[in-house]
Structures are given as structure tokens and as C-alpha cells.
VEXZA-861647 format. One record per residue (C-alpha): x, y, z; residue number from 1. Coordinates in steps of 0.2 Angstrom, whole numbers, plus 2048, in hexadecimal, padded with zeros to 3 digits. Each point is the difference from the previous one (the first is absolute). Last residue first. Layout:
BEGIN
<x=X, y=Y, z=Z, i=NUM>
...
***
This chain:
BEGIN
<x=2AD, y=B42, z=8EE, i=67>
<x=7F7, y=7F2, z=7FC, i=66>
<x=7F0, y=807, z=80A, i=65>
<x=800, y=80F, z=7F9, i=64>
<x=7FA, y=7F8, z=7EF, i=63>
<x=7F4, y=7F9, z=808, i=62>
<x=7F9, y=80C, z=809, i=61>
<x=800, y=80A, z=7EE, i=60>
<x=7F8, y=7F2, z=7F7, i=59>
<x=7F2, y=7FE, z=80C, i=58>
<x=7FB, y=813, z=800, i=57>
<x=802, y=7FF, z=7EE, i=56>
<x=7F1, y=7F1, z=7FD, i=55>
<x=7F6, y=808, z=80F, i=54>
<x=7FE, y=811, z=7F5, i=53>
<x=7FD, y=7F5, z=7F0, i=52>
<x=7F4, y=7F8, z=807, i=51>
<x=7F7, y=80F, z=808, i=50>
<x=800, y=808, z=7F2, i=49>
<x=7F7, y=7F4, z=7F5, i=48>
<x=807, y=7FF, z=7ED, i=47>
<x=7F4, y=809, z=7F6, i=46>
<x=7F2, y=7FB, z=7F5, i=45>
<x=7F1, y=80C, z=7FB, i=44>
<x=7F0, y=804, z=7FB, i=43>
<x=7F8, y=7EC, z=7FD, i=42>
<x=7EE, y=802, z=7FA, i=41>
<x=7F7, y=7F4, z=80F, i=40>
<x=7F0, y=807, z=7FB, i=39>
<x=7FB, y=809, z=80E, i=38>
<x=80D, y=7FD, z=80C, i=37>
<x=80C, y=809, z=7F5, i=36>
<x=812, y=7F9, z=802, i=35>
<x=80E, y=804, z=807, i=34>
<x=80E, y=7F0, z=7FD, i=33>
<x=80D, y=800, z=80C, i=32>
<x=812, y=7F9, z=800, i=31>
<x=80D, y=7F5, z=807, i=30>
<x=80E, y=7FC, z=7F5, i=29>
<x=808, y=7F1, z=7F4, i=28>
<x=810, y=801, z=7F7, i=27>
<x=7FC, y=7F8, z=7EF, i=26>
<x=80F, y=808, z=7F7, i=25>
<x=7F1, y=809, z=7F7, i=24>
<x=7F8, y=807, z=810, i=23>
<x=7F5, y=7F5, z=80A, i=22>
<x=7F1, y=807, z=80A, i=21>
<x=7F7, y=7F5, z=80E, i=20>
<x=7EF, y=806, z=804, i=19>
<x=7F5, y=806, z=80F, i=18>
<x=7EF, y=80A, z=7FD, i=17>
<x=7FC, y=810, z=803, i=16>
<x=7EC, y=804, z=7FF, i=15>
<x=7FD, y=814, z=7FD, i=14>
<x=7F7, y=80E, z=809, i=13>
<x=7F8, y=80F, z=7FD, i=12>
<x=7FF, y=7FB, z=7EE, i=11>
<x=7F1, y=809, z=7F7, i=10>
<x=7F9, y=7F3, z=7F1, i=9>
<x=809, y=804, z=7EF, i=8>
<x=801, y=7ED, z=7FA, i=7>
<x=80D, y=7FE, z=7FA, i=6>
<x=80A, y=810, z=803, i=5>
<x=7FA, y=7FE, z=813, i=4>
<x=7FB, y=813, z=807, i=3>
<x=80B, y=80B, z=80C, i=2>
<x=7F5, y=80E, z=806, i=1>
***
């Protein structure tokens, strides 16, 4: 079983928040933060999927569209 490195409580599950992420040319992004619900330990930050998915979606239609 996965166990919080802070803390080390069992993680069945994990609280996901939403953030903004910049990169160094401050480009901003939508991401996730996982975090334990135990003792609020942050796991991990990625950008969020679906975002992103949405994001090139769009981009493509409207890139289609001006041709």
C-alpha cells in the first residue's frame, strides 16, 4: 500500500487541488496539486490533463478554421 512520505499514513486516496503553474518565460498553465489528506504533505504537481486536452482541442479547430 502506498504510504504518505511525511507522514507515512496509508493513502487510498489523495486531495487534488487546482493551481496555476508558470514556467520561466512566465507562461502560465493549468495544473493539479495531490496531496495527502492526512496531513496535507503535498505528493505531486502536474499540469491537469484535461486542461491541457481542451487547450489542443481548441487550437486545432481553430487552426482549421482559417484554412
Amino acid at each position: 500500500m502506498a504510504k504518505c512520505p511525511h507522514c507515512d499514513a496509508n493513502l487510498i486516496q489523495a486531495d487534488i487541488e487546482a493551481i496555476t503553474l508558470s514556467d520561466e518565460k512566465m507562461s502560465t498553465f493549468r495544473g493539479l496539486s495531490y496531496s495527502c489528506p492526512s496531513c496535507h504533505y503535498v505528493l505531486n504537481v502536474s499540469i491537469d490533463p484535461t486542461s491541457l486536452e481542451k487547450d489542443i482541442v481548441q487550437s486545432v479547430v481553430e487552426a482549421l478554421r482559417k484554412h
